[in-house]
Biopython code that builds the backbone (N, CA, C, O; Angstrom):
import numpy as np
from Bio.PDB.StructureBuilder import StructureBuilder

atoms = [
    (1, "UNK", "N", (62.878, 146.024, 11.065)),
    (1, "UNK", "CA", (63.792, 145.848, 12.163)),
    (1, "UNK", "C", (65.230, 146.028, 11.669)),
    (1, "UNK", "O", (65.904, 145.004, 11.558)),
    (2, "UNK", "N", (65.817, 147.291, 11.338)),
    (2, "UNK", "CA", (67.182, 147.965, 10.713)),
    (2, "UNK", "C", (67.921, 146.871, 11.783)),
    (2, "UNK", "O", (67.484, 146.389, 12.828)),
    (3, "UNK", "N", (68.913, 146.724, 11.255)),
    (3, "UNK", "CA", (69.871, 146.405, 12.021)),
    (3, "UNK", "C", (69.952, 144.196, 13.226)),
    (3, "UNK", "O", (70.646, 143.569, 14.027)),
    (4, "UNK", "N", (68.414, 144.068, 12.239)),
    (4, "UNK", "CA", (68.465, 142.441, 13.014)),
    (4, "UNK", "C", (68.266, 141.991, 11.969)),
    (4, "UNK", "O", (67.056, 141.814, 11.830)),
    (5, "UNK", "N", (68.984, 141.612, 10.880)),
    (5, "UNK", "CA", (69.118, 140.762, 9.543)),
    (5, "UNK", "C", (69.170, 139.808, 10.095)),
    (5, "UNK", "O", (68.029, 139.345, 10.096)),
    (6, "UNK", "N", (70.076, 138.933, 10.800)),
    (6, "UNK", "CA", (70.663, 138.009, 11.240)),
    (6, "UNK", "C", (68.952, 136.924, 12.515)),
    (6, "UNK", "O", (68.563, 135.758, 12.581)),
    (7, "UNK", "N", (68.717, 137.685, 12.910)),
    (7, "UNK", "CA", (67.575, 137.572, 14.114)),
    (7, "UNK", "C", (66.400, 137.467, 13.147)),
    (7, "UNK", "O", (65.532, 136.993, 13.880)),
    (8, "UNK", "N", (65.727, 137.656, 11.677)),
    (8, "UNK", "CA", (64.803, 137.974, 11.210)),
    (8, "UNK", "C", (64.967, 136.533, 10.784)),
    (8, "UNK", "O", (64.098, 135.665, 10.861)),
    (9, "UNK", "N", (66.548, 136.356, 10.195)),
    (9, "UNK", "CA", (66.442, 134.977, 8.920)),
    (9, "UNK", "C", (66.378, 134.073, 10.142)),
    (9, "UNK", "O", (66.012, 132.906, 9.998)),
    (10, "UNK", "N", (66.676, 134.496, 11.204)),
    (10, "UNK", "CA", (66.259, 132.524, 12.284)),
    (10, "UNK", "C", (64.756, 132.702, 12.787)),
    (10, "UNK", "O", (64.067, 131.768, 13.197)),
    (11, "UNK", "N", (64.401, 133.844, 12.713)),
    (11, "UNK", "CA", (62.798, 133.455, 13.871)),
    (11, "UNK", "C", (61.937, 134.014, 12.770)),
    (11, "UNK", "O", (61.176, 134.510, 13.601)),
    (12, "UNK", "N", (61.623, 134.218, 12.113)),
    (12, "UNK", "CA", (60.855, 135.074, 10.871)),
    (12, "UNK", "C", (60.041, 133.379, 10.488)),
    (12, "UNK", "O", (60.566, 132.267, 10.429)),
    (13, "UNK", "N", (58.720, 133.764, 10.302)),
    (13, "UNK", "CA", (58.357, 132.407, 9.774)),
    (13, "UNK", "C", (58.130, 132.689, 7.843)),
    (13, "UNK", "O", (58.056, 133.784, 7.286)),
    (14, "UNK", "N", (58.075, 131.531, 7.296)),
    (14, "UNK", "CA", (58.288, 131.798, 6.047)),
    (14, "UNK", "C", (56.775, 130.775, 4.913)),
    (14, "UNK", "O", (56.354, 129.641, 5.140)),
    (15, "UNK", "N", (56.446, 131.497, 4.062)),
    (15, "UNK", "CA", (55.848, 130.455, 3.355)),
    (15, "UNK", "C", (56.544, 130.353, 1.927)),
    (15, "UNK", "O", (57.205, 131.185, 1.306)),
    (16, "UNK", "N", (56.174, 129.060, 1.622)),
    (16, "UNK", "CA", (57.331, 128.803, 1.176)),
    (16, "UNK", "C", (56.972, 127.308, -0.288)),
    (16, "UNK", "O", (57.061, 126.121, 0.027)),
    (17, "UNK", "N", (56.703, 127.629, -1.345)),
    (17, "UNK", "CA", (55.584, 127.693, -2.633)),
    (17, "UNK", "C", (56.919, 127.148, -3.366)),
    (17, "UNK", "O", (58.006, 127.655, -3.085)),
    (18, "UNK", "N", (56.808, 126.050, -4.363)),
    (18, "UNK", "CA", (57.309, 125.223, -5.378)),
    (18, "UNK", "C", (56.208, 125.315, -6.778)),
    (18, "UNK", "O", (55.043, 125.710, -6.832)),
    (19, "UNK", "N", (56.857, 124.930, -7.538)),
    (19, "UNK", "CA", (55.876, 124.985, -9.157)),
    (19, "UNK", "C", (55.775, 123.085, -9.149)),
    (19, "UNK", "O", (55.240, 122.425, -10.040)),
    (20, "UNK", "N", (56.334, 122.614, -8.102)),
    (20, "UNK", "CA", (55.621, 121.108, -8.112)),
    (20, "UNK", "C", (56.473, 120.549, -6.575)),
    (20, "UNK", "O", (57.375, 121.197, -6.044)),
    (21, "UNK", "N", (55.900, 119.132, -6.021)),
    (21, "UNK", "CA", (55.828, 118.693, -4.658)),
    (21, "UNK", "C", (57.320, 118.782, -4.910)),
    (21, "UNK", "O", (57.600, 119.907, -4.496)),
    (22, "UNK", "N", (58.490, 118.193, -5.383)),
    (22, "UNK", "CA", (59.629, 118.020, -5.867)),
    (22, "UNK", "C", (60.384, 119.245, -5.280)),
    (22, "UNK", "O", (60.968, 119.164, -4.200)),
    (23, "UNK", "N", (60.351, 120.559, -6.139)),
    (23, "UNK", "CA", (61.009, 121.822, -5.476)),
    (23, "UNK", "C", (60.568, 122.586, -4.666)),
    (23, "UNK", "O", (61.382, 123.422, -4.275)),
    (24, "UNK", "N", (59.114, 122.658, -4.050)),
    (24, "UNK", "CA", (58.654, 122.562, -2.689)),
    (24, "UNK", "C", (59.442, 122.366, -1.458)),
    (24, "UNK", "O", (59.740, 123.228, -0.632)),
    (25, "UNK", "N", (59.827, 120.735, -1.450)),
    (25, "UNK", "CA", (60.571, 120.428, -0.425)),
    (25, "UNK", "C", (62.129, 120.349, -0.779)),
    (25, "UNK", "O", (62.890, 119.982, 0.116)),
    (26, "UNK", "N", (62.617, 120.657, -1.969)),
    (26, "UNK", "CA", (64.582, 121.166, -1.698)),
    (26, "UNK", "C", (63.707, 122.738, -1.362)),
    (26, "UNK", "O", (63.452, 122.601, -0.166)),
    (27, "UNK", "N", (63.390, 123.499, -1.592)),
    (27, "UNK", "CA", (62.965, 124.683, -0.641)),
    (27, "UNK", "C", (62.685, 124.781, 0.947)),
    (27, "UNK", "O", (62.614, 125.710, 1.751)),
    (28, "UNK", "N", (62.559, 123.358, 1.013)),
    (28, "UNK", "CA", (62.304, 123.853, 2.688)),
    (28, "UNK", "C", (62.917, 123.203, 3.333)),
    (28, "UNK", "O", (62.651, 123.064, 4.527)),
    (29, "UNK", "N", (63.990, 122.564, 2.708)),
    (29, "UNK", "CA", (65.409, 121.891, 3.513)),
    (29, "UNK", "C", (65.958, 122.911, 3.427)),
    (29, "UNK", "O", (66.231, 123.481, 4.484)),
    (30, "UNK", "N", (66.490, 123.806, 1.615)),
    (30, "UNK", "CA", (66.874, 125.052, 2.183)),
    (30, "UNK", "C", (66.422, 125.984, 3.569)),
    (30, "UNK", "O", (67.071, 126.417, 4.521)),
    (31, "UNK", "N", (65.353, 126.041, 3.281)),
    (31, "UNK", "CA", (64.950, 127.227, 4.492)),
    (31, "UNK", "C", (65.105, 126.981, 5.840)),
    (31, "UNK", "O", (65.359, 127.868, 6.655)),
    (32, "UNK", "N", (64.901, 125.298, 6.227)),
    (32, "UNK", "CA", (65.057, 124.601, 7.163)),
    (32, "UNK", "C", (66.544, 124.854, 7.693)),
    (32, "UNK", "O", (66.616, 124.894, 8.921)),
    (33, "UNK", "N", (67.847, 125.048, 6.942)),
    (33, "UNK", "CA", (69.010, 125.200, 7.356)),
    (33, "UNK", "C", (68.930, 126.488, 8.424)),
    (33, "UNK", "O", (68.934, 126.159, 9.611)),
    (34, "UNK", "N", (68.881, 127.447, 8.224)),
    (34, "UNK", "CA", (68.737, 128.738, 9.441)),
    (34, "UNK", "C", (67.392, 129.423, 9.986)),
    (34, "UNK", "O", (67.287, 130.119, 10.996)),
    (35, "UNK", "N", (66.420, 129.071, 9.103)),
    (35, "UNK", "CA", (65.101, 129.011, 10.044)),
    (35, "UNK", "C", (65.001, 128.549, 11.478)),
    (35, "UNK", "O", (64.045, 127.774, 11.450)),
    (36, "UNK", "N", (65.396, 128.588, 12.556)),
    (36, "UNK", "CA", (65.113, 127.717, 12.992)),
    (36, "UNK", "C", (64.058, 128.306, 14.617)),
    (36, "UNK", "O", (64.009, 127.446, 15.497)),
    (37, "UNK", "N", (63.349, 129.589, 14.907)),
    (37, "UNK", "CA", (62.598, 129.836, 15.551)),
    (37, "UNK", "C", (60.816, 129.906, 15.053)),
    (37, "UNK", "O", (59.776, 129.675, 15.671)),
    (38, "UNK", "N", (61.105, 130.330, 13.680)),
    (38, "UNK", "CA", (60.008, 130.308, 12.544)),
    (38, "UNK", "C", (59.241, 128.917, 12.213)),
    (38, "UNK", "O", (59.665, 127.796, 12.490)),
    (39, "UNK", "N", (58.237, 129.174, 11.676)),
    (39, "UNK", "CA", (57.609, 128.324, 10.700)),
    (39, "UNK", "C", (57.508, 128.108, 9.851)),
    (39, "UNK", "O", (56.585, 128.800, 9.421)),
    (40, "UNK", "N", (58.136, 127.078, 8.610)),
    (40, "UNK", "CA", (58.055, 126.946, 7.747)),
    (40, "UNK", "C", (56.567, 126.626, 7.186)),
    (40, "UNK", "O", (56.063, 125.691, 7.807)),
    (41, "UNK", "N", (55.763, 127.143, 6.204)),
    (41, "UNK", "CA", (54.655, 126.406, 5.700)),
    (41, "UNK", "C", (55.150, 126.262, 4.127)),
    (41, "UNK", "O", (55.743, 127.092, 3.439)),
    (42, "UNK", "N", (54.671, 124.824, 3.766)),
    (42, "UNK", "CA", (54.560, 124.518, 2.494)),
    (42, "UNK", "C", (53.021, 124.751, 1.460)),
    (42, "UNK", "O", (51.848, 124.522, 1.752)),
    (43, "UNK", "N", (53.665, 125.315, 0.133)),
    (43, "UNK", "CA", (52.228, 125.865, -0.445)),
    (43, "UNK", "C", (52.371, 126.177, -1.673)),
    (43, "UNK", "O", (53.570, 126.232, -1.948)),
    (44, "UNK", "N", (51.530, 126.470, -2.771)),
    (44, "UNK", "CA", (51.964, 126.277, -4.007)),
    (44, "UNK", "C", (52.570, 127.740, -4.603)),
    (44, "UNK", "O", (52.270, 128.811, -4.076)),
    (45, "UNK", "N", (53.199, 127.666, -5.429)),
    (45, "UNK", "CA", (54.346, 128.562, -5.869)),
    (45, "UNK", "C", (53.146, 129.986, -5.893)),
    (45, "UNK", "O", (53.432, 130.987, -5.236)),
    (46, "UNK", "N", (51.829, 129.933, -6.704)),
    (46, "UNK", "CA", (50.924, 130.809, -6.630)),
    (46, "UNK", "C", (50.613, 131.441, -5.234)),
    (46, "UNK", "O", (50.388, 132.652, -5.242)),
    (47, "UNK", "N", (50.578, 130.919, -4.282)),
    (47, "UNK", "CA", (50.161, 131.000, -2.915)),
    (47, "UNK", "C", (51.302, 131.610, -2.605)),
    (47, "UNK", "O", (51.091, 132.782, -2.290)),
    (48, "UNK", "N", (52.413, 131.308, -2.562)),
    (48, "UNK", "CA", (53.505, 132.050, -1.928)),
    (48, "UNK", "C", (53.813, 133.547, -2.608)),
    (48, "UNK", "O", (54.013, 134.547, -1.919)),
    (49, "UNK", "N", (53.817, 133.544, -3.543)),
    (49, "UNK", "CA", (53.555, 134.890, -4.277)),
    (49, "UNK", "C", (52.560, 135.547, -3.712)),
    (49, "UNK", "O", (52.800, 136.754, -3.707)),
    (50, "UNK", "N", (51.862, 135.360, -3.382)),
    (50, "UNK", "CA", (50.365, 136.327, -2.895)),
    (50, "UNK", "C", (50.425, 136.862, -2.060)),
    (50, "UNK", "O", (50.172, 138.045, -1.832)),
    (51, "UNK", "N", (51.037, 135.485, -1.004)),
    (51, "UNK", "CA", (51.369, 136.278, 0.297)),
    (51, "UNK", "C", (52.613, 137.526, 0.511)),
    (51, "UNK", "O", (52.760, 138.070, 1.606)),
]
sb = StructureBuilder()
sb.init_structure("model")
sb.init_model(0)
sb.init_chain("A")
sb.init_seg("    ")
for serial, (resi, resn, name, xyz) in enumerate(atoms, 1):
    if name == "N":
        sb.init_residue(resn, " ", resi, " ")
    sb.init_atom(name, np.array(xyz, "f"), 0.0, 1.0, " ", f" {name:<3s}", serial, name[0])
structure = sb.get_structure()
């Protein structure tokens, strides 16, 4: 979608993988700041890579 950078980072859902529970969730307060039509899922750092 050229040209909707802005529209992707608020409604785009995201998964979203830490190397422990700790940086997991400062990751999804980050993401939580302009996410905000999306879904955040939490999942392990392996898992998010995959996807």
């Amino acid at each position: 979608m050229p040209g909707h950078v802005v529209r992707e980072l608020v409604d785009n859902d995201r998964i979203i993988g830490g190397l422990d529970a700790a940086s997991t969730e400062i990751a999804m307060a980050f993401y939580r700041l302009f996410v905000k039509n999306g879904y955040c899922m939490a999942t392990l750092a392996r898992t998010a890579e995959m996807s």
